[in-house]
N, C-alpha and C positions, 0 to 999 in steps of 0.2 A: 575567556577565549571562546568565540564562536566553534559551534559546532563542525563544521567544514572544517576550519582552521585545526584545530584536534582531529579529524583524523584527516587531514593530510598530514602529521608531523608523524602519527603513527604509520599510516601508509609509507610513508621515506624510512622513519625508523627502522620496520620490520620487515622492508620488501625479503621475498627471500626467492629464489629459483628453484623448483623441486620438478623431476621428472613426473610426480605423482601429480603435482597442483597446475590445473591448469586456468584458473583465472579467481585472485585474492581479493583483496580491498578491490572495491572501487563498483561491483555489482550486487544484485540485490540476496544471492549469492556466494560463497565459493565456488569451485568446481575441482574434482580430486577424482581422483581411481588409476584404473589399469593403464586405459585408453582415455584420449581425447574426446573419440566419439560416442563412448558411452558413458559418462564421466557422474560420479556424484553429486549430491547439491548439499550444500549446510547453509544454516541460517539461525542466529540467533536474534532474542531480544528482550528485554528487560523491562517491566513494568514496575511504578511504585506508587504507593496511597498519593494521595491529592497532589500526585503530576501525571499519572498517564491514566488514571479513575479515581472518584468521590463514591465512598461508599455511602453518602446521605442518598445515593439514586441509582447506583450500582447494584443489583442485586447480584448474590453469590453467583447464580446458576449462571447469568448472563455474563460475569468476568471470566467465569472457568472459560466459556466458548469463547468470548474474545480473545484470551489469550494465546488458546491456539490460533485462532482463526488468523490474527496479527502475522502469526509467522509461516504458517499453509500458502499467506499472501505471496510471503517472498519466493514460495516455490514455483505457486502458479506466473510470477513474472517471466520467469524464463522458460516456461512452459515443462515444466515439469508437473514429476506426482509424487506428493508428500508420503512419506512409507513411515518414521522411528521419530519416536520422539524422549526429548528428556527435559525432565520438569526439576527446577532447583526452587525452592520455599522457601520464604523467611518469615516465620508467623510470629505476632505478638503473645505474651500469655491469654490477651482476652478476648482471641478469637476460640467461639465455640464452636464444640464437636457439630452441632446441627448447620451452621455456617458453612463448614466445611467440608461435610456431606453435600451440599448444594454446590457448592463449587465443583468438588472433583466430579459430579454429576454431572456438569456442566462441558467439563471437557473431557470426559468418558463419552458424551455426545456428541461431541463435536467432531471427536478421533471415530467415532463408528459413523459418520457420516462424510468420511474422507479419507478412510481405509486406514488408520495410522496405528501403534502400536506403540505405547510405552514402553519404554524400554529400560531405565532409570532417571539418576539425577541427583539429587539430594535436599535434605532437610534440615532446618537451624532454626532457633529461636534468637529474634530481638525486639528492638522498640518500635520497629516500622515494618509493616503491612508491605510486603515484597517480592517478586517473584520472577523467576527467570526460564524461557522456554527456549529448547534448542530442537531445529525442525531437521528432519534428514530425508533427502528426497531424493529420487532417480530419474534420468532423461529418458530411460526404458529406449533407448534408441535412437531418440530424437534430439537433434543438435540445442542448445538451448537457445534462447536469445538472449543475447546479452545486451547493455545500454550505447554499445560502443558502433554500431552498426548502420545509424541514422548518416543520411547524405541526403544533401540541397535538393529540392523538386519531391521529395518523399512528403507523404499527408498524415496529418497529427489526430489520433483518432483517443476517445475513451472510451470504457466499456460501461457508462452509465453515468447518471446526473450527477453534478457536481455538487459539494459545499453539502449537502443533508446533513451529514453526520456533525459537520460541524455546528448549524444551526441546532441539531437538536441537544447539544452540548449548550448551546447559548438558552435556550429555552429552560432545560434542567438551571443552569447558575440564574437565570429569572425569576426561576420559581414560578413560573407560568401556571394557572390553574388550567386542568385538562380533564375531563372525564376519563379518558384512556389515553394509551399511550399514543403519541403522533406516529407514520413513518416515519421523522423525521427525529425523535428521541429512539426509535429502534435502529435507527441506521447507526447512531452512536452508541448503542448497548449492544447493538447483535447484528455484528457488519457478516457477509459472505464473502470468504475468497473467493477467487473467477477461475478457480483451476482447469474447471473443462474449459472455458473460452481458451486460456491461455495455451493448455493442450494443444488445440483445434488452429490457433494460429501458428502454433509452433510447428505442427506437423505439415501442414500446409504451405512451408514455408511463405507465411502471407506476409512478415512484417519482418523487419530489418534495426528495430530496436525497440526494449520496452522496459516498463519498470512498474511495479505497483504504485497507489495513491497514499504514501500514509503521511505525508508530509504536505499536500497541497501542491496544483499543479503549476502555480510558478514555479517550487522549488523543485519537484519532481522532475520535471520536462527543463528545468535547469540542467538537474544530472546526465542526464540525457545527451542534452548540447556541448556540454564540458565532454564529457566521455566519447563524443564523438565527432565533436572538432569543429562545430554547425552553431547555427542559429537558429532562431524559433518566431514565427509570428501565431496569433491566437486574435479571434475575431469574437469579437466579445460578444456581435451578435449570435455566436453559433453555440452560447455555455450552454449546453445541457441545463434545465432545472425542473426540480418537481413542481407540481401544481399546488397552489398555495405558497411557493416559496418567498416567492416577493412579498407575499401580503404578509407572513409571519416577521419575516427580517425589517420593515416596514415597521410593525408593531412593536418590534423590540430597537426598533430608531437607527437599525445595521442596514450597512452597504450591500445589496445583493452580491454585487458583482465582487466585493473583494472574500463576501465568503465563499463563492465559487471557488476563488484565486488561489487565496490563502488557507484555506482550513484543511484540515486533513483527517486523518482516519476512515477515508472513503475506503482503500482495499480494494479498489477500483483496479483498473489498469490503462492506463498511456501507453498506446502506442502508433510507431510509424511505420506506415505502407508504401510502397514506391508504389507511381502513378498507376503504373500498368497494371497493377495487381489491385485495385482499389475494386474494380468489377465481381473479385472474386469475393468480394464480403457479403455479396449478397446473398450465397446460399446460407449462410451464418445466421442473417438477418431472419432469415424464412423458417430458421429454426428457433427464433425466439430472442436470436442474443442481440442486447442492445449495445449499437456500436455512431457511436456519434463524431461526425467529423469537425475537428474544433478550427485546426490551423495548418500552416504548411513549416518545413523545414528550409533555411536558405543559408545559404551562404554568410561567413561574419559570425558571432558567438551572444549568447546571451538570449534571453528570450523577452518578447516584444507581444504589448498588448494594441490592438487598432480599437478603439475608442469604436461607440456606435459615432461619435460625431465626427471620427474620420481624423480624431489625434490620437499620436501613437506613444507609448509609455513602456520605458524599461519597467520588465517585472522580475525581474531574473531572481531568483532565493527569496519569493518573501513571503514565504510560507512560514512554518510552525520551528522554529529553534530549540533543540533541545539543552542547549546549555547555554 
């Protein structure tokens, strides 16, 4: 069963109506509390040995920080700020004590460089290298963004180059010889959530829908469209990319463009701006933050790729599948 297809059957399953929750499945997200307007944020996610990291390139220190940072992402989507965290383990007997000092190092770092506090969780021994992070974060006042808010005429922006993370994921399974590490293997070992951007547009009410990148952004900016009832075009001249990236993907005999498309674990953020407010990104800009315009929103559903050669291609989900 595809991934979508599973949790839509959960989403119908469990729908439930509660005066406390104000918006379940279907964002990057819950949203829970008193009030609407200052509402909670929860977010979980689950990592496992050789499907979400390869420990032959993974190092401890750099999975501990990914692992939060993975889930700090879904805060900073809606514009939130990550406050509690709780960490669930599943170590094998022949992970050692100095392994694991590096690790919980790692996202002891991560949490004092994004304000967060442990809170609990829990611990278990078995056969597979496993782990489970749950993020809890607050709107502190600010409305959040949710995925459902995009309309036709709105411009489709991301907060940084596409595909890195995934190339340096392709580079790692290469076996690439390297003297040091590439950007493009640390953007896959030791990504940044975009919390402050995300803040800053949230506050600013600059954008009218968004979502983090961990999926790739056909599939991402899929969510998007579904959620909000729209269509999507993406100008394949306009993908963001690092320097050298073509020449690396090249080398390794890969399609630029579909690792743009399809790779994930950017941590990045999609999102859309109505026209009128596009002006206002500039003071953003002036402050450092990169914000790249890829595509526009229209009317119709599904998201749509314009070829440099001026043919157009369904891309809709064809990112990263977890099951």
């Amino acid at each position: 069963m595809a991934e979508r297809e599973l949790i839509r059957k959960i989403r119908e399953r469990y729908h439930r109506v509660d005066s406390m929750l104000f918006a379940g499945i279907g964002d990057d997200c819950a949203l829970f509390g008193n009030t609407a307007s200052n509402p909670w944020m929860i977010t979980t996610d689950m990592l496992v040995d050789n499907v979400h990291f390869n420990l032959n390139w993974h190092d401890p220190y750099r999975l501990g920080r990914k692992s939060i940072a993975a889930n700090i992402s879904d805060i900073a989507a809606m514009g939130g700020i990550p406050k509690f965290i709780l960490l669930t383990f599943c170590f094998p007997p022949a992970v050692k004590d100095e392994w694991l000092e590096q690790f919980l190092g790692g996202i002891g770092d991560m949490c004092s460089e994004y304000g967060c506090a442990v809170i609990g969780g829990d611990t278990v021994s078995g056969n597979e290298l496993s782990f489970s992070v749950t993020v809890v974060g607050t709107s502190a006042g600010v409305s959040p963004v949710k995925r459902s808010g995009a309309l036709a005429g709105d411009i489709v922006f991301v907060s940084g180059c596409l595909g890195s993370a995934a190339l340096g994921l392709k580079l790692f399974q290469a076996g690439m010889s390297v003297e040091e590490l590439t950007l493009f293997h640390l953007a896959h070992l030791d990504p940044s959530p975009q919390v402050k951007l995300g803040r800053r547009l949230a506050e600013g009410k600059l954008v009218s829908a968004m979502q983090d990148l961990s999926d790739g952004i056909a599939t991402d900016l899929a969510h998007i469209c579904h959620e909000s009832g729209v269509g999507a075009i993406l100008d394949e001249n306009l993908l963001p990319m690092e320097e050298n990236f073509s020449e690396y993907c090249n080398a390794l005999q890969l399609d630029p463009t579909a690792i743009q498309l399809k790779g994930g674990e950017e941590y990045q953020l999609v999102f859309t701006v109505p026209a009128d407010k596009e002006t206002s990104l500039h003071g953003l800009r002036k402050e450092g933050f990169s914000l790249y315009r890829i595509g526009e929103i229209q009317e119709g559903q599904g998201v749509r790729l314009q070829r440099k050669n001026g043919r157009i291609e369904d891309i809709s989900y064809q990112g990263y599948e977890h099951t």
